[in-house]
C-alpha positions as CSV (number, residue, x, y, z in Angstrom):
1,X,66.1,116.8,90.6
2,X,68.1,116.9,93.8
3,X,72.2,117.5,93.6
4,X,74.1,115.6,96.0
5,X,74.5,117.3,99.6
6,X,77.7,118.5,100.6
7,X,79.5,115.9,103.0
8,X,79.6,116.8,106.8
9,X,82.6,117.5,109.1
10,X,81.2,113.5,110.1
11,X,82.2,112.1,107.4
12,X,85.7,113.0,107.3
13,X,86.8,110.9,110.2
14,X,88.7,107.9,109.3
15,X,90.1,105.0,111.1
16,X,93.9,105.7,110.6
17,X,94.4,102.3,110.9
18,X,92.2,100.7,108.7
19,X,93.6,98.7,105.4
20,X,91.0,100.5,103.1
21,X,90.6,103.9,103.0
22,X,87.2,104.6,101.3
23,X,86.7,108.0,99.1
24,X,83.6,108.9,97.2
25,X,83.6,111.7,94.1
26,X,79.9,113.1,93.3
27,X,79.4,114.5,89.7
28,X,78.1,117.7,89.8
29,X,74.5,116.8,88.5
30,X,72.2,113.6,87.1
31,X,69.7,113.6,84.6
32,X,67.3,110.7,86.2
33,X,66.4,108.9,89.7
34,X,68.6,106.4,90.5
35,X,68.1,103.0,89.9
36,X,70.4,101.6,92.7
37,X,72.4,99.5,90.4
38,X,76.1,99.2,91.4
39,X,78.8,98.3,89.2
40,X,81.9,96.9,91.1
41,X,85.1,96.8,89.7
42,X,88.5,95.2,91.7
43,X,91.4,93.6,90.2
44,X,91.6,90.9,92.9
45,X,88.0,89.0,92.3
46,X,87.8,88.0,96.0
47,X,87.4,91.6,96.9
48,X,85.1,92.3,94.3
49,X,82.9,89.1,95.3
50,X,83.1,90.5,99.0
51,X,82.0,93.9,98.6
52,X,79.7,92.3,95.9
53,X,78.3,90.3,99.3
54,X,77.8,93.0,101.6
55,X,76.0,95.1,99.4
56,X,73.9,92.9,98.7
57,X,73.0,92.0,101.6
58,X,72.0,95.3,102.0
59,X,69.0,94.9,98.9
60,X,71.8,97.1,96.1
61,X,71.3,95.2,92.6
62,X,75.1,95.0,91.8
63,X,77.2,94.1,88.9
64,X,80.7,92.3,89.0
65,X,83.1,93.2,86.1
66,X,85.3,90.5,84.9
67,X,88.7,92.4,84.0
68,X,89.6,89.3,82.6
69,X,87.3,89.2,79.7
70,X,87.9,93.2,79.2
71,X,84.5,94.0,78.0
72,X,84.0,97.0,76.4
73,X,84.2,99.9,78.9
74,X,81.4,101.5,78.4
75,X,79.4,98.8,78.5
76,X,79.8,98.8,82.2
77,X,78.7,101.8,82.5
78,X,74.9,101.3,80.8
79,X,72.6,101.4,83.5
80,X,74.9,101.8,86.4
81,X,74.0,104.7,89.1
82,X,76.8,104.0,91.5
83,X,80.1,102.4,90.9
84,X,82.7,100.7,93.3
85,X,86.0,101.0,91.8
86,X,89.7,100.4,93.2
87,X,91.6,103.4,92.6
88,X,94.3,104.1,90.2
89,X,93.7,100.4,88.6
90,X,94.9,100.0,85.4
91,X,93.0,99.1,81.4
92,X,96.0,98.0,79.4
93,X,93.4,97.6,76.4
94,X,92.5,101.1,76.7
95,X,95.7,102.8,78.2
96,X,93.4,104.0,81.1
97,X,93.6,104.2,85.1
98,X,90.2,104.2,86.9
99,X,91.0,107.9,87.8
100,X,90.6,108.6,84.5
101,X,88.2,107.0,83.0
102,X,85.2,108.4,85.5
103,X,86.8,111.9,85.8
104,X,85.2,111.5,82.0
105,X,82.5,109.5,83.4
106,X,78.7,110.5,81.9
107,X,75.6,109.1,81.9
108,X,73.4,107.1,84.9
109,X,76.2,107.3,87.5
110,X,75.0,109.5,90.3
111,X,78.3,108.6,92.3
112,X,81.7,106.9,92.0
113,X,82.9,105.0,95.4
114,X,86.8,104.9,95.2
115,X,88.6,102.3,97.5
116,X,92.0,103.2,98.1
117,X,94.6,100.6,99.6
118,X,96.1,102.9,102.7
119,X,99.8,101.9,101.6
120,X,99.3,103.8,98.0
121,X,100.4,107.3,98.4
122,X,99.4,108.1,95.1
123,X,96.5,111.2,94.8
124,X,93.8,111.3,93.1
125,X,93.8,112.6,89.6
126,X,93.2,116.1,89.8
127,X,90.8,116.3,87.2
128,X,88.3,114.6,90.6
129,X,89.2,117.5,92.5
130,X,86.6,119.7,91.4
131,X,83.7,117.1,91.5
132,X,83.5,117.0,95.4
133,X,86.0,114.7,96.3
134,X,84.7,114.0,99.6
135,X,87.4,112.6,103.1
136,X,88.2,109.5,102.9
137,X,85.9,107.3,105.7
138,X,86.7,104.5,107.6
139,X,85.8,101.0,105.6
140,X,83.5,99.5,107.7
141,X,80.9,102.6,106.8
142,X,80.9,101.4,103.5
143,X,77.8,100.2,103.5
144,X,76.5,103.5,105.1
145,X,78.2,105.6,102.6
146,X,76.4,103.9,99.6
147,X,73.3,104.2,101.7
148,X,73.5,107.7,102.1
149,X,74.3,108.4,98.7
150,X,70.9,106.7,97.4
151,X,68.8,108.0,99.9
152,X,70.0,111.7,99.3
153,X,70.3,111.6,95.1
């Protein structure tokens, strides 16, 4: 079992102008190889369906949640190595923000991939802090980010 690596001095840069910022939180350990399968999880659907689009484009087997039906929560996370998840959304069901629910996050998920809207100066939950909250990165390495993360689980 290989831990996740430690992000490089790289991977902090960010395009200060960019819309998105992207942020991605590593639990400290998982229990089995990952299975590539990425839950994504946006309020706005149209975001969802686009990330939804480029990752699969890149070969990811992904998973949209529909918010509106408010399935069970952790039926989402069955299965699920990697999630995509806008930050600081809230579950009025379940009184949750995303924050949250996977700083208590078990199970499959190797890593969490925040996206953060750069007008919302709200931080992270704190309880993230200590799980290797990495720089935020530039949007359009999205796709490398994700990469990275499989190919060094």
């Amino acid at each position: 079992l290989r831990l996740g690596r430690r992000p490089s001095a790289g991977d902090a840069d960010a395009d200060a102008s960019a819309r998105v910022d992207v942020t991605c939180v590593r639990p400290e350990a998982r229990m089995s190889l990952p299975a590539n399968k990425i839950l994504i999880v946006f309020d706005e659907p149209m975001i969802a369906q686009l990330y939804d689009l480029i990752l699969r484009n890149q070969g990811f087997e992904t998973v949209v949640a529909d918010l509106a039906a408010e399935p069970d929560i952790e039926w989402w996370l069955n299965d699920i190595d990697l999630v995509v998840f806008e930050k600081n959304m809230y579950f009025p069901k379940h009184a949750l923000t995303s924050d949250h629910l996977f700083s208590r996050a078990k199970g499959s998920i190797s890593s969490i991939v925040l996206v953060n809207k750069a007008d919302d100066p709200t931080p992270f939950d704190s309880g993230l802090q200590h799980r290797g909250l990495r720089k935020p990165v530039a949007p359009d390495r999205l796709k490398a980010v994700v990469q990275d993360i499989f190919a060094n689980a």
